[in-house]
Structure formats: C-alpha cells, structure tokens
PDB file as gemmi writes it, atoms N, CA and C in Angstrom:
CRYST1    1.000    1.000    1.000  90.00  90.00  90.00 P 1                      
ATOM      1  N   UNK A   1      28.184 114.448 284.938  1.00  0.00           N  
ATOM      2  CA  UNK A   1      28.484 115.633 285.713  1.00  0.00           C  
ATOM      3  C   UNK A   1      29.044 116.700 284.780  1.00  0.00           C  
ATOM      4  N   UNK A   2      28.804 117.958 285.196  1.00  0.00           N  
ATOM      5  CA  UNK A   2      28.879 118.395 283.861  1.00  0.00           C  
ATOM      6  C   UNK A   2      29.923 119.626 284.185  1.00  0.00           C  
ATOM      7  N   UNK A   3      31.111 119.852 283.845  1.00  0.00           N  
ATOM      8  CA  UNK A   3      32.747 121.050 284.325  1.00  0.00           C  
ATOM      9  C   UNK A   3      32.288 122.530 284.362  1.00  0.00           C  
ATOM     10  N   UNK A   4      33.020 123.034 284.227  1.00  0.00           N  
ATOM     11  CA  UNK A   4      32.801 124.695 283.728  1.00  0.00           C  
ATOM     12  C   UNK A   4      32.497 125.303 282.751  1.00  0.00           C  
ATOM     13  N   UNK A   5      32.975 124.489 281.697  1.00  0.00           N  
ATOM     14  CA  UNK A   5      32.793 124.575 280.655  1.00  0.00           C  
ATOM     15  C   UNK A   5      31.526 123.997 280.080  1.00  0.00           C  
ATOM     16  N   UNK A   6      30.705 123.144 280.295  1.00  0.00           N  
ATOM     17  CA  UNK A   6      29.831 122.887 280.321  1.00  0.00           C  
ATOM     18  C   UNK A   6      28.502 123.793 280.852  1.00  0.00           C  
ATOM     19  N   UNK A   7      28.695 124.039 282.211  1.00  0.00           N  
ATOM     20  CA  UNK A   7      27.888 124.910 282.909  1.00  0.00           C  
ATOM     21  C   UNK A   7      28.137 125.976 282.436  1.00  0.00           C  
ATOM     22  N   UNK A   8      29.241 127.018 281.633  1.00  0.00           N  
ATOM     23  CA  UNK A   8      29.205 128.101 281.325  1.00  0.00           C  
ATOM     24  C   UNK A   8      28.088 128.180 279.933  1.00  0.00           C  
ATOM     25  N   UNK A   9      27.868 127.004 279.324  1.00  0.00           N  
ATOM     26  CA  UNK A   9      27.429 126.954 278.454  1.00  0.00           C  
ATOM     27  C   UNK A   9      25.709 127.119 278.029  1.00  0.00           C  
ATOM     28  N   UNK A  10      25.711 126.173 279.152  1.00  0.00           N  
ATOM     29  CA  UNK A  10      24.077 125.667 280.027  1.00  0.00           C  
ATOM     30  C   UNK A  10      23.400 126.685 280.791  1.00  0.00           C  
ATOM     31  N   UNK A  11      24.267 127.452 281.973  1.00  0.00           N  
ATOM     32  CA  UNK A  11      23.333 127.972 282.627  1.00  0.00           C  
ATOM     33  C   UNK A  11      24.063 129.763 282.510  1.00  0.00           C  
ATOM     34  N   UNK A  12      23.406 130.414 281.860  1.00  0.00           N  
ATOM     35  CA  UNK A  12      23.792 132.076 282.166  1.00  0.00           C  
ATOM     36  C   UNK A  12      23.881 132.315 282.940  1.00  0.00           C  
ATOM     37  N   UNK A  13      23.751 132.539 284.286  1.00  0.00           N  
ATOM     38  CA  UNK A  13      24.280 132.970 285.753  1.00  0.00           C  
ATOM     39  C   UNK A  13      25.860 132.227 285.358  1.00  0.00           C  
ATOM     40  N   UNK A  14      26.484 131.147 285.834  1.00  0.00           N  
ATOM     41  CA  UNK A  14      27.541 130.348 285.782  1.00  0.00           C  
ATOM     42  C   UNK A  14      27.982 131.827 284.556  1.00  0.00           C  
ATOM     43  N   UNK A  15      27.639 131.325 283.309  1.00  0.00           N  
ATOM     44  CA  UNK A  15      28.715 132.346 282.007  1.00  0.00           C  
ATOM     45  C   UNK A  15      29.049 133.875 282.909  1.00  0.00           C  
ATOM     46  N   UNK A  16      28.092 134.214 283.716  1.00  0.00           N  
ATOM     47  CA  UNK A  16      27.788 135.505 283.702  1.00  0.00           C  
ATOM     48  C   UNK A  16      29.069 135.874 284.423  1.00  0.00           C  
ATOM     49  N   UNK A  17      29.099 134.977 286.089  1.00  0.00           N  
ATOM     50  CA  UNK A  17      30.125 135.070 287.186  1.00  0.00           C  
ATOM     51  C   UNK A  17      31.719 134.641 286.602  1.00  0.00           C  
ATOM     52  N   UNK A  18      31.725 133.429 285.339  1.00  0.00           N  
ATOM     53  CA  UNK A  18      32.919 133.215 285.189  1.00  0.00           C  
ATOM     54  C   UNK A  18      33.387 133.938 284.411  1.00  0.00           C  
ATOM     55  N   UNK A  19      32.615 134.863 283.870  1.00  0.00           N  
ATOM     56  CA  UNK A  19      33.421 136.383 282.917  1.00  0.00           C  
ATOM     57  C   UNK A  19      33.777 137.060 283.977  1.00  0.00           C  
ATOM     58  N   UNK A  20      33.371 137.440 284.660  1.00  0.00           N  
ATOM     59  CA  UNK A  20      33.557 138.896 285.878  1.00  0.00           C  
ATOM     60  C   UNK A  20      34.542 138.234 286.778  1.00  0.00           C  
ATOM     61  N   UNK A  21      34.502 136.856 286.914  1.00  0.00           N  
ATOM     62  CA  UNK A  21      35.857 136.103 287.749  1.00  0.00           C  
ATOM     63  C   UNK A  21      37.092 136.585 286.778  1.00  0.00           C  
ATOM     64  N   UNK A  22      36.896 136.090 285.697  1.00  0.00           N  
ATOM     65  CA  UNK A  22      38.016 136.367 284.575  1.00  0.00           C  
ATOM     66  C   UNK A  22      38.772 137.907 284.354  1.00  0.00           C  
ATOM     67  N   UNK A  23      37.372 138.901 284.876  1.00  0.00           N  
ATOM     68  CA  UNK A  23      37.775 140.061 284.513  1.00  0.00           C  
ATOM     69  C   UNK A  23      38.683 141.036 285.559  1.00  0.00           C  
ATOM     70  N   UNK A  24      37.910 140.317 286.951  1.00  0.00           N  
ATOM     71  CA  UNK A  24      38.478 140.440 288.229  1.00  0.00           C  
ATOM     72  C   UNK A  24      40.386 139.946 288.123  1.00  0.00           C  
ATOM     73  N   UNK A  25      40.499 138.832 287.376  1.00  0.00           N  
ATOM     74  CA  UNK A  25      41.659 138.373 287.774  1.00  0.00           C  
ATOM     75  C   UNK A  25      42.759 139.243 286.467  1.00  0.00           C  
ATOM     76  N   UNK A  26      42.222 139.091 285.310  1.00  0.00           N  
ATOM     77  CA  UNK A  26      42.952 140.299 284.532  1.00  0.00           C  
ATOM     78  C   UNK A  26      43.111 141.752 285.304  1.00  0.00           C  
ATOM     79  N   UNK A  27      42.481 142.473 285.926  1.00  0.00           N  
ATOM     80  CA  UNK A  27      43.114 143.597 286.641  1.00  0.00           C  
ATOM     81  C   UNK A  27      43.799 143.604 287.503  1.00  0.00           C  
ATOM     82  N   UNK A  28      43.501 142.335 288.324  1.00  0.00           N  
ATOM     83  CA  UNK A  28      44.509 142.058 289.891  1.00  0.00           C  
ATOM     84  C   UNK A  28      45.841 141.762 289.089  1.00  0.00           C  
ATOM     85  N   UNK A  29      46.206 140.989 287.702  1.00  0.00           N  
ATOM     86  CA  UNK A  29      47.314 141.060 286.954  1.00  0.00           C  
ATOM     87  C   UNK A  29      48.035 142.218 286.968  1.00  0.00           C  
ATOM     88  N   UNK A  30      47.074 143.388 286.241  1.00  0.00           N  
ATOM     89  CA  UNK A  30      47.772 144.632 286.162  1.00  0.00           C  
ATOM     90  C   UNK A  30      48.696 144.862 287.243  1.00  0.00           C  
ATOM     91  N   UNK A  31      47.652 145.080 288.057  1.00  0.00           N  
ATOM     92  CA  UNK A  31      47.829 146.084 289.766  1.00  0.00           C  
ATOM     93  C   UNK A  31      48.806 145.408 289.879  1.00  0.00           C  
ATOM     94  N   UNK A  32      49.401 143.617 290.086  1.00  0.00           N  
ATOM     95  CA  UNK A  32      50.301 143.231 290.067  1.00  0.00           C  
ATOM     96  C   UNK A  32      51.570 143.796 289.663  1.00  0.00           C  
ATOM     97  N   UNK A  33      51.422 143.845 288.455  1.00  0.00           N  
ATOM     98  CA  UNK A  33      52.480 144.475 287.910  1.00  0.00           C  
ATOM     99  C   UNK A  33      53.032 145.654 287.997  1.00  0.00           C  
ATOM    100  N   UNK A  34      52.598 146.608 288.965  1.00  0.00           N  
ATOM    101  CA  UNK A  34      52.826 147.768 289.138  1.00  0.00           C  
ATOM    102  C   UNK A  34      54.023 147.695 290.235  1.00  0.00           C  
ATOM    103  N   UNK A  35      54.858 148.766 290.435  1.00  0.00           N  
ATOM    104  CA  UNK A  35      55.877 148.587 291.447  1.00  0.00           C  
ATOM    105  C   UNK A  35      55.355 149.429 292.626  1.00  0.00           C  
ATOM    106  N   UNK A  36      54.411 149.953 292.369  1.00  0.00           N  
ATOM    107  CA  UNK A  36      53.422 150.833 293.492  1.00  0.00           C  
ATOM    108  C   UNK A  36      52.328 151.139 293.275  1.00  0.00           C  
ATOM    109  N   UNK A  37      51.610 150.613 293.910  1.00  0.00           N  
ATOM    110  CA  UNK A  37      49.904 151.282 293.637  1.00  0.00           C  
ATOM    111  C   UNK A  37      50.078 152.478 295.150  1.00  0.00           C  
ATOM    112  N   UNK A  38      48.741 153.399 294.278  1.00  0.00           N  
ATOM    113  CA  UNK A  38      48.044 154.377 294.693  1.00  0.00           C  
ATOM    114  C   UNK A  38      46.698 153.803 295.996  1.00  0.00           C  
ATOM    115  N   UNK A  39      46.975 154.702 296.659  1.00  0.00           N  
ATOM    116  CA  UNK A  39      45.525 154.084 297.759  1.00  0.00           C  
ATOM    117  C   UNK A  39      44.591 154.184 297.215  1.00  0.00           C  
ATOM    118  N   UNK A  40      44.265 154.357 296.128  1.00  0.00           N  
ATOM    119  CA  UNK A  40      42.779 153.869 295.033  1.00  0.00           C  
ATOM    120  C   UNK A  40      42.792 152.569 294.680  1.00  0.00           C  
ATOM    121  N   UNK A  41      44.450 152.469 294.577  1.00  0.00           N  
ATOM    122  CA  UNK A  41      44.626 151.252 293.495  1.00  0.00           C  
ATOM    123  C   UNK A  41      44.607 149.714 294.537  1.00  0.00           C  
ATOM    124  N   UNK A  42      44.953 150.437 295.564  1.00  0.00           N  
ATOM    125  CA  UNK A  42      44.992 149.427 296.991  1.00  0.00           C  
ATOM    126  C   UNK A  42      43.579 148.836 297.250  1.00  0.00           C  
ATOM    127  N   UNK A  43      42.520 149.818 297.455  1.00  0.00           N  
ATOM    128  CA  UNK A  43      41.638 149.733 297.885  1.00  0.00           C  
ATOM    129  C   UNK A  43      41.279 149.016 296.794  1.00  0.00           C  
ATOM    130  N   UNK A  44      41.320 148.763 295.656  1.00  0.00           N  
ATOM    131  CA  UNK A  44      40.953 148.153 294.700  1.00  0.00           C  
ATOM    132  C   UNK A  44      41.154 147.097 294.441  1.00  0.00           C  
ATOM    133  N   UNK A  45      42.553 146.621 294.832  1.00  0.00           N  
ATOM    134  CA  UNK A  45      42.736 145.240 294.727  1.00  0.00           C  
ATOM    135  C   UNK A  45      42.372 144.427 295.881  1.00  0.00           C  
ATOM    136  N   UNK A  46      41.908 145.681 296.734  1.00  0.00           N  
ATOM    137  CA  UNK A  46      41.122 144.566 298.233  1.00  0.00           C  
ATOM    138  C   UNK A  46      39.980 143.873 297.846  1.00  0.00           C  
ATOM    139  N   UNK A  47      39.344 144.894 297.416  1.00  0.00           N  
ATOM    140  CA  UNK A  47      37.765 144.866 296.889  1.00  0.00           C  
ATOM    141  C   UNK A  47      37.441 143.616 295.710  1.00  0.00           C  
ATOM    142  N   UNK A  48      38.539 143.827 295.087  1.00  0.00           N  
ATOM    143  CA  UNK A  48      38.548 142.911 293.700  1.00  0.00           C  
ATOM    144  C   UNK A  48      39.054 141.577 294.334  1.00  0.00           C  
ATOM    145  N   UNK A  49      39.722 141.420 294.959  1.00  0.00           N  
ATOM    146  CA  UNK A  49      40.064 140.292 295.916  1.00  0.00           C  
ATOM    147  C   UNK A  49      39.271 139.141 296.480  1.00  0.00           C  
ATOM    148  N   UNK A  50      38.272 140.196 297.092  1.00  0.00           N  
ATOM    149  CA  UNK A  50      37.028 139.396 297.996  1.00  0.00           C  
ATOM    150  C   UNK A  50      35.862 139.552 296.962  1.00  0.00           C  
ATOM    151  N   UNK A  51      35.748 140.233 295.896  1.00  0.00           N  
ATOM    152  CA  UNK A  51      34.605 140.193 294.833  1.00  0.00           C  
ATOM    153  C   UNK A  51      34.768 138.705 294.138  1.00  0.00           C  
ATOM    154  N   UNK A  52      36.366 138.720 293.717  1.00  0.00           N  
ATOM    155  CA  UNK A  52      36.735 136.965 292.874  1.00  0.00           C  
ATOM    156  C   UNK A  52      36.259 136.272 293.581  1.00  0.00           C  
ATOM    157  N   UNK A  53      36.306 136.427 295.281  1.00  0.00           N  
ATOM    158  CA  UNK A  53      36.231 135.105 296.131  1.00  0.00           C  
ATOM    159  C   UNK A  53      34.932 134.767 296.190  1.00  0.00           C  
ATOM    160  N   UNK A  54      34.133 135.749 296.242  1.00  0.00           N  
ATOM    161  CA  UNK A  54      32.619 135.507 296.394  1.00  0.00           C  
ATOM    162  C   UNK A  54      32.214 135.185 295.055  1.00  0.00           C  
ATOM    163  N   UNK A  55      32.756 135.887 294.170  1.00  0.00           N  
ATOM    164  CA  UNK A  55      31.841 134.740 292.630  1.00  0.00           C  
ATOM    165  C   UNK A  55      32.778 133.253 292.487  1.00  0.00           C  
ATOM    166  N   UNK A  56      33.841 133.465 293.042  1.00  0.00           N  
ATOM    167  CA  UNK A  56      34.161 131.264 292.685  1.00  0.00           C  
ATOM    168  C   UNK A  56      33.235 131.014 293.951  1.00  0.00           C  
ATOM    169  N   UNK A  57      33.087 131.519 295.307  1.00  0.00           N  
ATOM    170  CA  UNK A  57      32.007 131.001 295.883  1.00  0.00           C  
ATOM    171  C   UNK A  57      30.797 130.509 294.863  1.00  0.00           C  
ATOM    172  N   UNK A  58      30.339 131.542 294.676  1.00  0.00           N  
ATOM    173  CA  UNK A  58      28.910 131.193 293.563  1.00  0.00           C  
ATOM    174  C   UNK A  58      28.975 130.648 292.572  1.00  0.00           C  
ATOM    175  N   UNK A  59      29.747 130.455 291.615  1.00  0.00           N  
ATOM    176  CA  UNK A  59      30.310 128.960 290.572  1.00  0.00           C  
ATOM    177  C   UNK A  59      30.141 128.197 291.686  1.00  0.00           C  
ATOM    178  N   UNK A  60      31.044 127.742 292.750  1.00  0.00           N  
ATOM    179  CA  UNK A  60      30.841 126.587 293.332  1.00  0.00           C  
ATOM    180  C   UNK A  60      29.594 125.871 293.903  1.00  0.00           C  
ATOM    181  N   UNK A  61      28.853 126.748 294.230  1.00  0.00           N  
ATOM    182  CA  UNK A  61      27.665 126.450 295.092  1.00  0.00           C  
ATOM    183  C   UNK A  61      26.705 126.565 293.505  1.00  0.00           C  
ATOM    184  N   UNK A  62      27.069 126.785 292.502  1.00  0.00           N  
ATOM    185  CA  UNK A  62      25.908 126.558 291.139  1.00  0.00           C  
ATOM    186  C   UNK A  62      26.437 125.256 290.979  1.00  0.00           C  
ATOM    187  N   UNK A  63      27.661 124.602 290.509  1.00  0.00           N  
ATOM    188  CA  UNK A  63      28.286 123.372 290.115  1.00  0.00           C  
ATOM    189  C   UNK A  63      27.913 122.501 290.974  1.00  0.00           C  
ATOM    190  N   UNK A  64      27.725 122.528 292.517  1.00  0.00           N  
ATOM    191  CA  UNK A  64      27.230 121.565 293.753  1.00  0.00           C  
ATOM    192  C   UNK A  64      26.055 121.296 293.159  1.00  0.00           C  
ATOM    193  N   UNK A  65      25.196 122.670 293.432  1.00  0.00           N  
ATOM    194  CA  UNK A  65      23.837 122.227 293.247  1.00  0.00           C  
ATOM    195  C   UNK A  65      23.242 121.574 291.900  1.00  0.00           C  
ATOM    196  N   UNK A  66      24.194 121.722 291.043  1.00  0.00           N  
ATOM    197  CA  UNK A  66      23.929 121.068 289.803  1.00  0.00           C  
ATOM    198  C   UNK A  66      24.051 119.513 289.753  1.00  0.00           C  
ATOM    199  N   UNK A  67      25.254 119.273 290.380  1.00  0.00           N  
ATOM    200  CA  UNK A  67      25.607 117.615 290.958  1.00  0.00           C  
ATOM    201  C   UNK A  67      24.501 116.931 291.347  1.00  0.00           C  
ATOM    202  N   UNK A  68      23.880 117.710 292.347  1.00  0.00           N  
ATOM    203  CA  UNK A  68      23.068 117.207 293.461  1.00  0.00           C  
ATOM    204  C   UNK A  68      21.859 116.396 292.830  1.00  0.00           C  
ATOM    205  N   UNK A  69      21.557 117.607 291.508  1.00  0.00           N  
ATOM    206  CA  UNK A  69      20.670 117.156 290.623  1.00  0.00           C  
ATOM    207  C   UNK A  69      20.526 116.289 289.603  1.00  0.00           C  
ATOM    208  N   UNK A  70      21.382 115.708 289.522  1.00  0.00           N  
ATOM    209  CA  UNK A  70      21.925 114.778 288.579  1.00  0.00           C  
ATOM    210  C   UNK A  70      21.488 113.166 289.166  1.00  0.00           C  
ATOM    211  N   UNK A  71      20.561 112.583 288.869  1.00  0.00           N  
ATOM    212  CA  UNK A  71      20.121 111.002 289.551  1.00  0.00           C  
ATOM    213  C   UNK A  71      22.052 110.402 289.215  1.00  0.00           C  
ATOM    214  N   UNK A  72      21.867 109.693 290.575  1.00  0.00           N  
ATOM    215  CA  UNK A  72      23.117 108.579 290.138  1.00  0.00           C  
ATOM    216  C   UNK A  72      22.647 107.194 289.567  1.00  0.00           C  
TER     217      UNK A  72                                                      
END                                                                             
C-alpha cells in the first residue's frame, strides 16, 4: 500500500493537490496570525478553507482508489 509520500511521487495529480493543500494551509497560517483581517481577508480564509477540504477530499479518494487496486 503505498502513503503520501509515495503517491506524491507516483502519481502527478496526488503531487499536484498536496502542494496547493500545503499552500492553502501556509496562508490560512498567516491570516491566522493576524489580530484582524479585512473582509477580503475573511472571505479568503472561507474560500481557502473549503478549497483545503476539497483537495484532502481528492488525495483521499486518489489513495482509496489506489488501495482498491492493489491485488491482496
């Protein structure tokens, strides 16, 4: 069975989503760190929020379907 690290390796879609997951979660850091965001900056960390959620969706459902494929 093969981790993340593996699949980031193997399949480009997987590398592609777990950079932009990565990149998603470095800005939600920032915004974090702010003692006030701007309603740009709001709207942004909504957006970036449900963007992370939907690409670990899609890692997950690449890593399943990769399992699936694997003879036991």
């Amino acid at each position: 069975m093969e981790n993340g690290n593996e699949l980031a390796v193997s399949d480009p879609e997987f590398r592609r989503l777990r950079e932009e997951h990565r990149h998603h979660e470095e800005r939600l850091h920032e915004l974090a760190e702010k003692s006030r965001l701007s309603q740009d900056e709001e709207m942004e960390e909504k957006r970036l929020k449900k963007e992370k959620l939907l690409l670990k969706d899609r890692m997950e459902a690449i890593s399943r379907h990769r399992r699936e494929e694997v003879p036991s």
